[in-house]
N, C-alpha and C positions, 0 to 999 in steps of 0.2 A: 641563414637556414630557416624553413618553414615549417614548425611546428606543429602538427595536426591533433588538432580536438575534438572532442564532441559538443561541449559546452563552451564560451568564455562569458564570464562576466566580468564588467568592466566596476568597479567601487567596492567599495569592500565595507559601507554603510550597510546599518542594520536589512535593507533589500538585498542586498548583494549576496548577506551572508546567509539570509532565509531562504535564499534559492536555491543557494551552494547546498546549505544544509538536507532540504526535502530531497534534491535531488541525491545527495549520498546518501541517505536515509535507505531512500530502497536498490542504490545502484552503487554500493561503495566502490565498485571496482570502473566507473564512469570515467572516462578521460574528461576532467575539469581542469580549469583555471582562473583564479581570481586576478585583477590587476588594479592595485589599486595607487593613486596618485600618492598621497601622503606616507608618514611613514609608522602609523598604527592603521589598525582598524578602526570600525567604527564609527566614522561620518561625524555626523553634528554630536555624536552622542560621549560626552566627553566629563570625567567626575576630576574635584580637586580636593586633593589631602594637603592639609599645612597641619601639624602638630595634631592636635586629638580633632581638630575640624575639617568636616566634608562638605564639601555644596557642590553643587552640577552647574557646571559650563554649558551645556546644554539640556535636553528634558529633563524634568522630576521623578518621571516616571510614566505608568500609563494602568489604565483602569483596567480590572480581570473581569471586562463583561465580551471580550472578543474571543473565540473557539478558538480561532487559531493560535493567538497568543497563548492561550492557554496548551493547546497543542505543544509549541513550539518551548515552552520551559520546561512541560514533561519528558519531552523527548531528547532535552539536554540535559536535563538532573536539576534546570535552576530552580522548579518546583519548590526543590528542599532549603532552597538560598536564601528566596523570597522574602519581604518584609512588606507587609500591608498597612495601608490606613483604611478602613473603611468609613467611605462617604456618610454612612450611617449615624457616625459616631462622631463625628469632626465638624462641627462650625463654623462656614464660609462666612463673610462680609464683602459689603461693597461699602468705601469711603462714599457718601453723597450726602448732599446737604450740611459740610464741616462736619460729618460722625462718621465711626462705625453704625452700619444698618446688618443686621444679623440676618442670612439669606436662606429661608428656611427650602427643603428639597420634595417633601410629602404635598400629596395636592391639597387636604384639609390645611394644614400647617400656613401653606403659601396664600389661602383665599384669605384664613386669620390675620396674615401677619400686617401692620399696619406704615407696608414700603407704599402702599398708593391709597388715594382716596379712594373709597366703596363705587362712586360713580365711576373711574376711570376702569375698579373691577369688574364692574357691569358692562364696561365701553367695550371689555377685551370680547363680547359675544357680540359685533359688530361684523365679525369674519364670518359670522354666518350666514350674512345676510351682500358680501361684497362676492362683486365678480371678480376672477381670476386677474392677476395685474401685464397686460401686454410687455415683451420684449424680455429684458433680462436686467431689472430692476437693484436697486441697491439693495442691503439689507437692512439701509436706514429706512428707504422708503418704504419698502414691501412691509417694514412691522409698522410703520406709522399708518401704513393705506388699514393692512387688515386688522390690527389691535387699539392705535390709537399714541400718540407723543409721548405718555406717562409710563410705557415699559422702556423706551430709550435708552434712558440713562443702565437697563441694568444690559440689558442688551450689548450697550457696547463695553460694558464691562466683560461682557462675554466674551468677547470677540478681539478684548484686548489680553485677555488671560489667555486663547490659544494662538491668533493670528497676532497678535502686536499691531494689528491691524488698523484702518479706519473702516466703521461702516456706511464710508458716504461713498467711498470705493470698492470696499469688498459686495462680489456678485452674490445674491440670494442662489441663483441656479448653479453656483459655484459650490460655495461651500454646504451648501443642505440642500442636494436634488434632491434626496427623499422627499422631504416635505412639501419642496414645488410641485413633485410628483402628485402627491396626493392632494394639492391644492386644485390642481387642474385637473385633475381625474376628477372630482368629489365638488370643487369649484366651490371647498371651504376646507380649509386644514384641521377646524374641530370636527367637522361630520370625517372626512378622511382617516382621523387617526380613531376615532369610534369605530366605523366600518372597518378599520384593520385591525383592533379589538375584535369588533365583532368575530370578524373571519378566523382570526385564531384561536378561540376563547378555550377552543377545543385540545388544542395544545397548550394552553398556560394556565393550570391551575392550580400553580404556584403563588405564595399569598406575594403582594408588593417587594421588593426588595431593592437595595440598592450595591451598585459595584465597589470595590475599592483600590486605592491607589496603590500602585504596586512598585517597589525597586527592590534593593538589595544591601545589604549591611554595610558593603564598601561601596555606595554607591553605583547608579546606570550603568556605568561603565561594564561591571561585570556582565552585562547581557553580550554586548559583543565581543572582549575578551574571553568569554566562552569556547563561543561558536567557532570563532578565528584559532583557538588554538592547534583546532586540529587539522584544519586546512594549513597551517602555519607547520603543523611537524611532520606532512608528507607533503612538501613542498610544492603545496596548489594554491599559494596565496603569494603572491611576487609584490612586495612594499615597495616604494619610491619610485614608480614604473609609471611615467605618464601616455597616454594614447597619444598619439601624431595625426593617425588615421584611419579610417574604415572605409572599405568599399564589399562591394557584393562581387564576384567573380563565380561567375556557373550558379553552382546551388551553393555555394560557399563562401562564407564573411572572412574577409580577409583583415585584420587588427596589426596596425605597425604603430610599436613605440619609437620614444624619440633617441632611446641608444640605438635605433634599427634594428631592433627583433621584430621577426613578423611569426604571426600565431594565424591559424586558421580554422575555422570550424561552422557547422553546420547551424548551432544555437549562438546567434550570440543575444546578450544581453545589456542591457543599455542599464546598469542601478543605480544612476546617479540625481543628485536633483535637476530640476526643470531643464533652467536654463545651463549649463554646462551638457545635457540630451540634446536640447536645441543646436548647439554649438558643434557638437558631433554630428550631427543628421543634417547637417543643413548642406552637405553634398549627396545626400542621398535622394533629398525631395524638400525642395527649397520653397516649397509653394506654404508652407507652413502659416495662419492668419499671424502669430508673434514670431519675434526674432528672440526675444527678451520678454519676462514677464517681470515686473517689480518683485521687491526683496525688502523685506522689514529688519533693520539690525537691533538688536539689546545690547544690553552691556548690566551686569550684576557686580552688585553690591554688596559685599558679604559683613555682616556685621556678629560681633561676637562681646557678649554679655556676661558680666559675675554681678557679684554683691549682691545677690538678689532680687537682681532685675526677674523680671517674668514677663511672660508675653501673655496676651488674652488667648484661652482655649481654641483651639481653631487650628486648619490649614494658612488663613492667611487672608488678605483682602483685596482687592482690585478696586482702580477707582476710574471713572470716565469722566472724557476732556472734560464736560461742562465744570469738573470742580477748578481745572485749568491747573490743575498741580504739576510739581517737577516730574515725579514719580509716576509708572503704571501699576504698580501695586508691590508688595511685601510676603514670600510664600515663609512661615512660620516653620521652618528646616524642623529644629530640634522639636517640634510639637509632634511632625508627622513621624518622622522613623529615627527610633532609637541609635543612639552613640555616633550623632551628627556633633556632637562638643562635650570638648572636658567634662568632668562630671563638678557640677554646679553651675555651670554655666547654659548659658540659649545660645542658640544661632537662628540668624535668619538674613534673606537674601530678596535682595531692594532689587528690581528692573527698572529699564531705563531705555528711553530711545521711542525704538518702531517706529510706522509708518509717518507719523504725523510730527514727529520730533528727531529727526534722522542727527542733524547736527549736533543733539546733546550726546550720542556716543563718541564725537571725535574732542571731546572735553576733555582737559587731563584729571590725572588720580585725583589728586587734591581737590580738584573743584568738584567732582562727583559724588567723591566721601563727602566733603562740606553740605552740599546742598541736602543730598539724600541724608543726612543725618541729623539737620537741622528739620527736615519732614518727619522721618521716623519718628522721632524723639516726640513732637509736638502729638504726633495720632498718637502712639503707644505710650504716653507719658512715661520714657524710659529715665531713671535714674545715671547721672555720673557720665562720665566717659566711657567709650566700649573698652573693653581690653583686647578687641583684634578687630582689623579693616582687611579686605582684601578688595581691590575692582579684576573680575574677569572680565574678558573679554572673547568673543566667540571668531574663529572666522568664518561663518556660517550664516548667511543673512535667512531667512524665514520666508520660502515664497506666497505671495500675494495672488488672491485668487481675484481677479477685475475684470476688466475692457477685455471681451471675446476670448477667456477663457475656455467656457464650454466649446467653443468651437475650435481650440487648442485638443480637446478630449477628442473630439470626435477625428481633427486631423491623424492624431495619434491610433486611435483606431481604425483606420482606414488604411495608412501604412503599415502597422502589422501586418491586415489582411493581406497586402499588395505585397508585402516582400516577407517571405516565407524564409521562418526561422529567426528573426527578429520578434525579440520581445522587449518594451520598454517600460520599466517601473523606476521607484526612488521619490525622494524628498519633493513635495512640490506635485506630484504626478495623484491625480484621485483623492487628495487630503494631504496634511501634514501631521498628525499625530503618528505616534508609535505603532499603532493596530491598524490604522491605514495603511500601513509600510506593509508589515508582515502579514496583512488579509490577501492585497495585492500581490505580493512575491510570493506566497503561496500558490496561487495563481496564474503566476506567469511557472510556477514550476509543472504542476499541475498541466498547462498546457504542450508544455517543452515533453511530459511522458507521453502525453496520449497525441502531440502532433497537429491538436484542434483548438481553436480558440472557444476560451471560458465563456459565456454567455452571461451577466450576472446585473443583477438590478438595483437600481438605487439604493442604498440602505438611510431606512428613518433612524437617523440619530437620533438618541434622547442627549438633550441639552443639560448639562452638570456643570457650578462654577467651583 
């Protein structure tokens, strides 16, 4: 029997559920349906509780400088749930040169601080004077052509703290078109972000400020067992329902799972990460430049502290390859958000893996407690033995933005256009953060009311470690 909707959306990850959500928001009475593979909600986004300890399986959280995020926890109550760190107040590090280097965020602060030689500070106004870089450059090169070798090391600290990335691989036009934007507009990234000062001056005369980290008492998790409950108690949200197939028939997507239900409707929507989109669409327009895009795994660490141990002030530190350690870095749990562990006790949570060390996630427990612990221990000069280990592990690898990405974006928008009533967002698609998720699926809701596609312009990220 064939089912008739108005909407489906296929995942029930945070996209899935932001879409669900806008779109009940103003149409409660909508024929929807979620279908999602697994058997919670919630995608990669995933918290674990052992005795009085929390740590995330997958994100930490995500910064309240995105409207629509902010939108979207008003309009669910999590407003009043929320637990912040703000950036303001919290001390990042990058491991380099065998230390902690304290990563200041203020632009006085950063000319002060003494991570580079005064010359190599002077080097970074070099981009003023360099022409735009041909092609779709890496993000190693693109900072070494217009800043110079000596921001490297923090850089790819960057970029191992969001991607798990390498930046000898990850595309500059990938992950920050804003900023190529206004490189090649401006045909300098410092004159570009001036000039987009300038233009807006008129609107922002709010003094400096910075965002801050956001989750939730019991942990990430609560962002999507939110939203899903209610799609879950009027039975719009179908768990353990894999897709078999989609095809377009008239003006109509047809969705067959693999028990044989078939669903039919008008919107459908694709909310899942990259490559499993790829995998679904690739009967609908096979001409796609990937088949596959790479995937970075982690695997975390969880270590838990008494007797006094203490961790240094701070969210935590990231370290990049050149130090050539086991570890990509250490986020300092029990620093950031309250009643992560017993009380006298720390927690915090070691990463592992990514792009460039794939093999060390399929290590067992014991050797990844051992090693990570034999590193921690040495940076943090932690006392004694922990009183708790945990290794999670995610099944969620982290897509890799590379080789003819942008031209993955553009295919993807081109098929929209071409088949009417398709929309595709998710993990992997536009960004990989939290606010990248729910800007996007805002967006595809947004077009799903009005019928027309969004029109929307690069956004200049400011860079935070």
């Amino acid at each position: 029997m064939n089912q008739q909707l108005d909407t489906i959306i296929i995942g029930a990850g945070i996209s899935g559920l932001t879409v669900a959500h806008k779109l009940n928001l103003k149409h409660p009475d909508r024929k929807l349906l979620i279908l999602e593979k697994g058997s919670r909600a919630g995608g990669c986004i995933e918290s674990h509780h052992e005795g009085s300890y929390i740590a995330e399986i997958g994100p930490h959280g995500f910064l309240d400088n995105c409207q629509e995020s902010r939108d979207l926890l008003a309009e669910t109550g999590l407003d009043q749930e929320k637990v912040i760190a703000p950036l303001m107040d919290f001390v990042r590090y990058v491991f380099y040169n065998n230390k902690l280097n304290t990563i200041e965020q203020t632009p006085l602060k950063i000319i002060k601080a003494p991570l580079i030689p005064w010359k190599d500070k002077f080097g970074v106004l070099r981009d003023l004077f360099k022409r735009p870089l041909e092609g779709e450059p890496t993000v190693a090169k693109w900072v070494d052509y217009r800043f110079g070798p000596a921001l490297l090391p923090y850089v790819d600290a960057v970029f191992t703290g969001t991607y798990a990335g390498d930046i000898n691989c990850l595309k500059i036009d990938a992950v920050m078109p804003g900023a190529r934007g206004l490189e090649k507009e401006h045909g300098s990234l410092i004159r570009g972000i001036f000039a987009k000062i300038w233009a807006n001056r008129k609107n922002k005369k709010k003094k400096l400020s910075m965002p801050a980290m956001t989750s939730f008492a019991d942990g990430m998790y609560r962002l999507p067992e939110k939203i899903a409950s209610r799609f879950l108690e009027h039975d719009q949200l179908k768990l353990n329902t894999t897709v078999k197939s989609l095809k377009k028939d008239n003006e109509k997507w047809v969705v067959l799972t693999e028990t044989g239900e078939e669903f039919s409707c008008f919107n459908l929507v694709l909310a899942v990460p990259t490559n499993i989109s790829l995998k679904m669409l690739h009967d609908v327009d096979s001409s796609m430049p990937l088949n596959t895009i790479p995937e970075a795994k982690i695997v975390t660490v969880v270590f838990g502290y008494d007797n006094g141990a203490s961790l240094p002030p701070g969210f935590g530190f990231l370290t990049p390859e050149v130090e050539k350690r086991f570890t990509l870095g250490t986020l300092f749990s029990s620093n950031m958000f309250p009643g992560r562990a017993p009380k006298g006790h720390i927690v915090f949570e070691t990463l592992i893996g990514g792009r460039r060390h794939p093999e060390r996630v399929s290590m067992s427990n014991d050797e990844l407690i051992k090693y990570a612990k034999q590193e921690v221990t040495e940076i943090l000069n932690l006392p004694g033995e922990p009183a708790f280990t945990r290794v999670l592990r995610s099944g969620w690898g982290i897509p890799q933005l590379e080789e003819k990405y942008p031209a993955l974006l553009q295919w993807k928008k081109d098929l929209e256009a071409k088949e009417k009533g398709l929309h595709v967002c998710g993990f992997g698609w536009e960004g990989i953060g939290l606010n990248d998720m729910i800007k996007a699926a805002t967006r595809v809701a947004a077009d799903i009311e009005t019928g027309t596609a969004t029109v929307h312009e690069a956004e200049i990220k400011k860079v935070y470690f």
